[in-house]
Structures are given as C-alpha cells and as structure tokens.
C-alpha positions in Angstrom: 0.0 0.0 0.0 1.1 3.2 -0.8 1.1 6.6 1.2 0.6 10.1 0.0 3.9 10.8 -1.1 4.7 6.9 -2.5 5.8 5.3 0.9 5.0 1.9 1.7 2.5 1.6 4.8 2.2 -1.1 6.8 -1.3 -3.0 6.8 -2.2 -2.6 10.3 -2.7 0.9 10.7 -5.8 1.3 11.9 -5.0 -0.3 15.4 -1.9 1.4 15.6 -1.1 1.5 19.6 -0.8 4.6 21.9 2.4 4.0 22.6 3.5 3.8 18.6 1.5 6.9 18.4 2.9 8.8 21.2 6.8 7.5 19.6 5.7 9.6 16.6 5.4 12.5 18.3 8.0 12.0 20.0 10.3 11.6 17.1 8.6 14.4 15.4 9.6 16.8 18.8 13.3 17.6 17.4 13.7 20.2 14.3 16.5 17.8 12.9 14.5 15.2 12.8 11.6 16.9 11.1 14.1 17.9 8.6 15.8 14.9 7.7 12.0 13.3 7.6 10.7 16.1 5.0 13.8 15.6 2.7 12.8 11.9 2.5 9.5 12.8 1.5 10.6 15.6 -0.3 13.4 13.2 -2.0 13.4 9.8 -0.9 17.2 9.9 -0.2 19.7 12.6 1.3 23.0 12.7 2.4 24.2 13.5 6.4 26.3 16.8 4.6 23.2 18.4 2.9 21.2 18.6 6.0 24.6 20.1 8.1 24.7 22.3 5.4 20.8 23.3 5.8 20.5 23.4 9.7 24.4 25.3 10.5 23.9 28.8 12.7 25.6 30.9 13.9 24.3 30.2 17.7 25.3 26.2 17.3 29.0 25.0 16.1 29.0 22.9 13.3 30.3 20.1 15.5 27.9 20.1 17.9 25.1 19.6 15.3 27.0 17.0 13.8 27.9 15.1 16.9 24.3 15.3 17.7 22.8 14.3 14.1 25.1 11.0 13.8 24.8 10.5 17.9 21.1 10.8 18.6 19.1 11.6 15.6 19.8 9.3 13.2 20.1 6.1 15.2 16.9 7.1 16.9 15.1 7.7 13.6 17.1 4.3 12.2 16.2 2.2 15.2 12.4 2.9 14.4 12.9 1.8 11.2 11.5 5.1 9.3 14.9 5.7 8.1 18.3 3.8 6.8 21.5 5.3 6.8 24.4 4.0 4.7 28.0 5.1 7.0 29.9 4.7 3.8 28.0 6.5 1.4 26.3 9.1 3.9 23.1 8.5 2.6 19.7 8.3 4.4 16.8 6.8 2.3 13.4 6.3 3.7 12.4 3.3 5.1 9.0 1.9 6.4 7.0 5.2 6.7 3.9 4.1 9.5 0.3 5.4 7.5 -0.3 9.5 8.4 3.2 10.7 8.8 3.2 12.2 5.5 0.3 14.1 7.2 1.8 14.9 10.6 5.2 16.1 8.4 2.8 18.5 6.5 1.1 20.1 9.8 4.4 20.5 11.5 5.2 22.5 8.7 2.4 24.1 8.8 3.0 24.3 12.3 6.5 25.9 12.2 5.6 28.6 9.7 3.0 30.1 11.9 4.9 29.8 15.0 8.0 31.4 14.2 8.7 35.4 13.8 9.0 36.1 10.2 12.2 35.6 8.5 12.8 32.5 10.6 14.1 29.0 9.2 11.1 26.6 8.3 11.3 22.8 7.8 
C-alpha cells in the first residue's frame, strides 16, 4: 500500500497503539528530525552533509550539530525503522514510513511557519 507521497504503509494501521503513536510525536519533537523526515519525502534519499549544510547557525558549532545528528538523531530515527543510513556513502533513504506521517510532516510545517517570527528558518 502506498502513502501520499509513494511510501510503503504497513497493513495494520488502523490499530496502531498509543504507545506507537505517542513514539511519533516523539520523534517528530526535534527540528533535525523533522528535517531529515521532510527531505525523505521531499526526495526519498539525502545525504548526512546536505542537512549540516541546511540546519548550521551561527548560535550552534557545526560540531555540535554533527555530533548530535550521527549521535542521537539518526540512530533514533534508524532504530524505528522510518529511516536507513548508509556510513559509507552518507546517505539516508526512507524506510517503512507508518500510515499519516506524511500528514503529521505536513502540519508541522504548517506548524512551524505560523509559529516562528518572520524571517525564521522553516522545515
């Protein structure tokens, strides 16, 4: 079965649990995360370097974010199997996207826009 944007759903959706639910928030909490999630849908693969490149400040060393990228976000994104990352290439690709996160991607968007000043950086 296919999702909005092409990605494969699994067939028991509908009795998704709380806790799965509540993991999806939770995993949609962090601004990295949501980033490296809407280039998947945006793309379907990126690598590690474009979203440094994309999320760098001034206010955050470049270390930092990529200490905390390789460190927390993308094993906790790959451990719940929504993403897979290739170490040698540097490449995430989408994995097995749960039914609605294409949805709950959108609205945090959404979400963003209308909650930060103008000017500000958007997913």
């Amino acid at each position: 079965m296919s999702g909005e944007s092409g990605h494969r759903e699994t067939g028991d959706d509908t009795q998704r649990t709380s806790a799965e639910v509540d993991q999806l928030f939770d995993l949609l909490r962090d601004p990295y995360r949501r980033l490296v999630l809407a280039r998947l849908q945006q793309h379907g693969r990126v690598s590690v370097e474009r979203i440094l490149n994309e999320r760098r400040r001034g206010d955050e060393s470049a270390r930092d974010l990529e200490v905390s990228l390789y460190h927390v976000h993308l094993p906790k994104l790959e451990d719940t199997g929504l993403i897979e990352y290739d170490e040698r290439s540097g490449e995430i690709v989408d994995g097995n996207w749960p039914s609605g996160l294409d949805r709950l991607l959108a609205t945090a968007r959404e979400l963003d826009a209308g909650l930060l000043p103008p000017g500000s950086e958007t997913v």
